[in-house]
N, C-alpha and C positions, 0 to 999 in steps of 0.2 A: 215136584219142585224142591230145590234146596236153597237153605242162604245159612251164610256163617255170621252170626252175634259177633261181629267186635265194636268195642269201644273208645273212648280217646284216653282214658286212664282207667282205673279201679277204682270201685266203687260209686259208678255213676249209673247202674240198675241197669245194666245186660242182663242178669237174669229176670228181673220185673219183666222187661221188654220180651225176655224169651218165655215164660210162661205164660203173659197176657196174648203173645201173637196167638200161643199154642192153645190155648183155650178158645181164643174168636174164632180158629179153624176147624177147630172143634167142632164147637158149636154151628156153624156152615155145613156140618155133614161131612166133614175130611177127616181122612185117618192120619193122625198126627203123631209125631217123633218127635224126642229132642237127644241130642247125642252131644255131650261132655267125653269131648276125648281126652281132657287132661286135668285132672281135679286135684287142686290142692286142699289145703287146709280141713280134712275128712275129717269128721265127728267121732270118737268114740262114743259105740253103745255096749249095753248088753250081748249085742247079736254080731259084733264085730266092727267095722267101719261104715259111714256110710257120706254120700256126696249130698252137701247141703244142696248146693243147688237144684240138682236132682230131686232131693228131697222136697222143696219148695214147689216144683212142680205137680210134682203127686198130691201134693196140698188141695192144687187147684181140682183136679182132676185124677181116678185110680187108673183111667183106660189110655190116655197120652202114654205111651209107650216111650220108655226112656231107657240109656244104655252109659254105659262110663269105656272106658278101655284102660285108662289108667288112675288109682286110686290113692291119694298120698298125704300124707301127714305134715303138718305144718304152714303156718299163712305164711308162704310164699312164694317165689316163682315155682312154676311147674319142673323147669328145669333144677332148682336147687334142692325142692323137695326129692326130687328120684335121685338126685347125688350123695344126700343125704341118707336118703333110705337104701343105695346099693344098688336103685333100678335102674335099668337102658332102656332108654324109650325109643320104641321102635316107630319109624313113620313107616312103612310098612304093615304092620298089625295094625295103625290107625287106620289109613285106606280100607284095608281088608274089611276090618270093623263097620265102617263106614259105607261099605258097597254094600255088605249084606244086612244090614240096618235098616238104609234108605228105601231098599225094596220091599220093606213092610207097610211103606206107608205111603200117603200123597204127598203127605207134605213133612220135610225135615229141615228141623233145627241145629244147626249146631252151634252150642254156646264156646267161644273164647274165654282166655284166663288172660285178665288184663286190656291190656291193650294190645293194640297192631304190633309193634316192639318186643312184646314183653319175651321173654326167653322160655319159650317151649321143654325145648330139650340142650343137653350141651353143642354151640354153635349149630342150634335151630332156634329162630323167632315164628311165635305167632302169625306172621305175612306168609312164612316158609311152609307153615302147613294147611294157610288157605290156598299157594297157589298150588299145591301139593291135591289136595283134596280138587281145584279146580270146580270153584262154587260161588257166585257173586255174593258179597259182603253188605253187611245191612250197618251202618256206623251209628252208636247210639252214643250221643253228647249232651251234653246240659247246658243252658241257658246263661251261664251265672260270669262275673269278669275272671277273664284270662282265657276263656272256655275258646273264645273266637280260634285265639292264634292253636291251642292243641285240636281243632275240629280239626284247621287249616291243614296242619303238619303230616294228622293222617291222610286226608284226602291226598295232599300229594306223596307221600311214597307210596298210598297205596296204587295211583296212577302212575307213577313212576316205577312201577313194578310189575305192571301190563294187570293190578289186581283188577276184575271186576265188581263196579260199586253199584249195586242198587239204588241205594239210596242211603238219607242219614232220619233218624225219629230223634227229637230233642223231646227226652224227658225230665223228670220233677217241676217243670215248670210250677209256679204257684199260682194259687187259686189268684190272691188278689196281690197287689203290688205295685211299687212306688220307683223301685230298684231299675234304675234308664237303663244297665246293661242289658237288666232281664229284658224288660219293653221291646226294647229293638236287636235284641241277640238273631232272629231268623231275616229281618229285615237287611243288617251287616251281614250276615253269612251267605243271603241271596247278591249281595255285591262281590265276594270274593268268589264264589265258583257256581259252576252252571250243574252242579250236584243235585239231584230228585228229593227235596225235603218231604218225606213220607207223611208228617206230622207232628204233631206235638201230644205230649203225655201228663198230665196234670200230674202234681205233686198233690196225691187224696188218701186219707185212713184205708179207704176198701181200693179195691182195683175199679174199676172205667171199665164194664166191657165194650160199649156202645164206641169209646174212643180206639179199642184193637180193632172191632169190624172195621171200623170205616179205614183202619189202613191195612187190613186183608184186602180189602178192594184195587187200593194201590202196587199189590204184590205178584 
């Protein structure tokens, strides 16, 4: 099985969601992957560059098997860091990447940069290299006002571009709360599309494993 991590903006825990899935599969006995084919904003260390996200992963877990294809400096697009740095991103060497990858494992992740939109490579979007890749999309949104109409906007281009959607997980939700957006956010979102809400992901100090199994189940 594969499914591509995107979400409705930045910054609303595609990686959380891609390490906690990759840990519950884990933990079920599956040999799990996560592949970041386009990484910006890379850490300088000692040892050279390295992909935080990735790195976040390995946190959870040493044996999750991870892989990058592109490695780039600077928080911002995928596409503006490799123009900066002189790189051509090949969609090409991402497939390749990507075929020989997947077949190490049962189960692979692939994290997005940004959003469904967000500019991959020059005149490539994120959408371009899910249907490129050819992998249903797992859509990770948050609960909070405004959040409705950006869940909405992906769902439909990415339907409007023949993507396929798994499902959406709405995470940070909070523990307790008073905020009527939050209250009834999946309740509005089950009125506007006939979209598989995988679940919800609590906004907690530690991770939830017990909330990733239960939507391993639904995957």
């Amino acid at each position: 099985m594969e499914y591509f991590i995107t979400g409705i903006d930045t910054d609303i825990g595609k990686t959380y969601i891609t390490k906690g899935l990759s840990l519950a599969f884990e933990k079920c006995g599956k040999k799990t992957g996560v592949y970041k084919p386009l990484q910006s904003g890379a850490v300088k260390t000692n040892n050279g560059l390295k992909a935080p996200d990735l790195e976040a992963v390995k946190e959870l877990s040493s044996t999750i098997r991870t892989k990058y294809s592109y490695l780039l400096e600077g928080e911002v697009s995928p596409a503006l860091a490799a123009r900066l740095a002189g790189v051509n991103i090949s969609i090409e060497k991402i497939k390749s990447d990507f075929e020989s990858f997947k077949k190490r494992n049962d189960i692979t992740f692939v994290e997005g940069a940004g959003g469904i939109l967000a500019p991959a490579a020059d005149s490539i979007l994120c959408a371009d290299l899910i249907k490129n890749l050819n992998i249903p999309v797992i859509i990770v949104t948050v609960p909070f006002l405004g959040r409705l109409n950006h869940t909405l906007l992906t769902i439909y281009y990415a339907k409007a571009n023949n993507i396929n959607i798994k499902g959406i997980v709405v995470n940070k939700v909070p523990q307790k709360t008073d905020d009527l957006a939050v209250l009834n956010f999946v309740d509005e979102l089950k009125m506007y599309t006939d979209v598989k809400i995988l679940g919800e992901i609590h906004d907690t100090p530690q991770l939830k494993l017990d909330e990733f199994v239960s939507l391993t189940n639904k995957l």
